[in-house]
Every structure is written in C-alpha cells, then in structure tokens.
Residue, then its C-alpha position, 0 to 999 in steps of 0.5 A: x502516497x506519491x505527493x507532488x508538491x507544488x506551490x500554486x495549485x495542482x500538479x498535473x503529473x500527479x493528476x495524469x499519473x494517479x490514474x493508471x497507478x491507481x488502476x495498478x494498484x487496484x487490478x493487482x489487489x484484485x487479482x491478489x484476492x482472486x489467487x488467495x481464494x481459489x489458488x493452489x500456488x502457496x501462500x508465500x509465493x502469490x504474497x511475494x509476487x503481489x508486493x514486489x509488482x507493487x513496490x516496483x510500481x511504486x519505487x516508479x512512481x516516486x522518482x517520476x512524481x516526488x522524488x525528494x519525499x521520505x514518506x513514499x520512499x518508504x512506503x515503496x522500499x518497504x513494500x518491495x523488500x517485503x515481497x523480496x522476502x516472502x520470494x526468497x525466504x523460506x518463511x513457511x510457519x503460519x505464525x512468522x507470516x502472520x506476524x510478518x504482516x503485522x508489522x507490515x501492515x502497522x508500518x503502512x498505518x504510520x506511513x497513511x497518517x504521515x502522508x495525511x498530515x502531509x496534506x493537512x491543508x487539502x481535502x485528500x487528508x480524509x482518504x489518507x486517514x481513511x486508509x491508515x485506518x483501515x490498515x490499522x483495523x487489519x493490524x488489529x485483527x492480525x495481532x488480537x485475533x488468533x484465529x486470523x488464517x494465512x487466507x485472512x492475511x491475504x485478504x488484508x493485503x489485497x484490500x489494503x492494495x485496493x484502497x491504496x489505489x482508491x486513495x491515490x485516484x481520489x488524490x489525483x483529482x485533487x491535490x494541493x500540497x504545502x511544503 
C-alpha cells in the first residue's frame, strides 16, 4: 500500500522498509488471530487495539515512504480511526460490529484495486488484486452470511492483516511505479 514512486527503477526506501513492515503486519495479524481464538479480553478491545497498532504503523510508513499518495493515506486513517472507535465506543451488539466490519473490509477492497491500478505497469498489480479479492470474499461472507460469528469477524481481520503484509514483502521486492 505504501508506494514510492520513482521514475527509473526501484526505490530502495521502499525495498528496505516493506521488510520489517511487512513482518509487522503479519506478527500482529498473528497474534490477533491467536487472541481471537483463545482469549477472554472481549472482542471490541483486542479489535481496537490491532487496528490501531496497525494504522500507527502505517500512518508511519506513509510519511516516510510516499507522503503525497491519497491511496495509503486512506488506507492508514481508516485503519487507525477504525481502531479509535472499537477502543472508545461502546459498540457492544454483535450485529453493529459485524456491519462495522463490513464496510471496513469493502473500503479496504476498493483501496487494494486502486493501489493495483496504481502499479498496472509492474508485476505487484497481481498480489494487490490478489488481496482486494480476498477482502472482498470476507465482505461477502460478512454481509450474506447470517451466521458470520463476532470470532469469524476477527479471523477476517487477522487474515486480511497477514495478507496485507504478505503484499507488502512481495512489493518490496520489486516495485516500479509510473506516475
């Protein structure tokens, strides 16, 4: 998400920094995962926290790396305010949550199809399109599947995390952007 763009070849901020980003992204989606299936903290609180770490670190990313693409500014303020409001909200129905995360994860969906058109001219297009399908079967599943559990919601999370940071360590390794 987090685009450098360049006129003649790779950026090596871009390169050097996917790395630990992308480890970021993929330990907390881990470990997301991990407290969604075996914790007792509730819901809300482990969602918030996991999407505000992640906006953080990508807010981060985006002033050092491409400070001037609307793209991952969006992605990186949606992702942080979304974690504001499960921290401080009292959203408590299972059904606000589960809507919530919908619209979430279709946002994200747009976001992953603009940044592949972004990089139409590179070989990183594929895993963008790759992952904005991905959220998009998760926004499926949220939205036509009443029987989509609050636990089912932060598996979605966690996995859209974990693919977002196997996106960014396949984009790091090679990126040429056209303006």
């Amino acid at each position: 998400m987090w685009i450098k763009i360049v006129t003649d070849g790779l950026s090596d901020d871009y390169e050097s920094k996917s790395q630990w980003i992308s480890t970021l992204f993929i330990v907390v989606g881990s470990i997301s995962y991990i407290y969604i299936l075996f914790s007792t903290l509730e819901f809300s609180s482990i969602l918030g926290a996991t999407l505000t770490t992640i906006g953080i670190i990508s807010a981060y990313l985006t002033a050092k790396i491409n400070l001037h693409i609307s793209a991952s500014w969006t992605k990186a303020l949606l992702i942080f305010f979304s974690g504001l409001i499960f921290l401080f909200s009292e959203i408590s129905e299972t059904s606000s949550i589960i809507s919530y995360i919908g619209y979430f994860l279709l946002l994200m969906t747009i976001n992953n199809f603009y940044l592949a058109y972004l990089t139409r001219q590179d070989s990183t297009a594929f895993a963008w399109i790759i992952n904005a399908l991905l959220n998009a079967i998760f926004t499926y599943l949220i939205f036509f599947n009443p029987e989509t559990s609050v636990n089912d919601i932060g598996l979605f999370v966690a996995f859209s995390l974990i693919a977002d940071g196997l996106t960014v360590l396949y984009s790091g390794r090679n990126i040429y952007i056209r303006p």
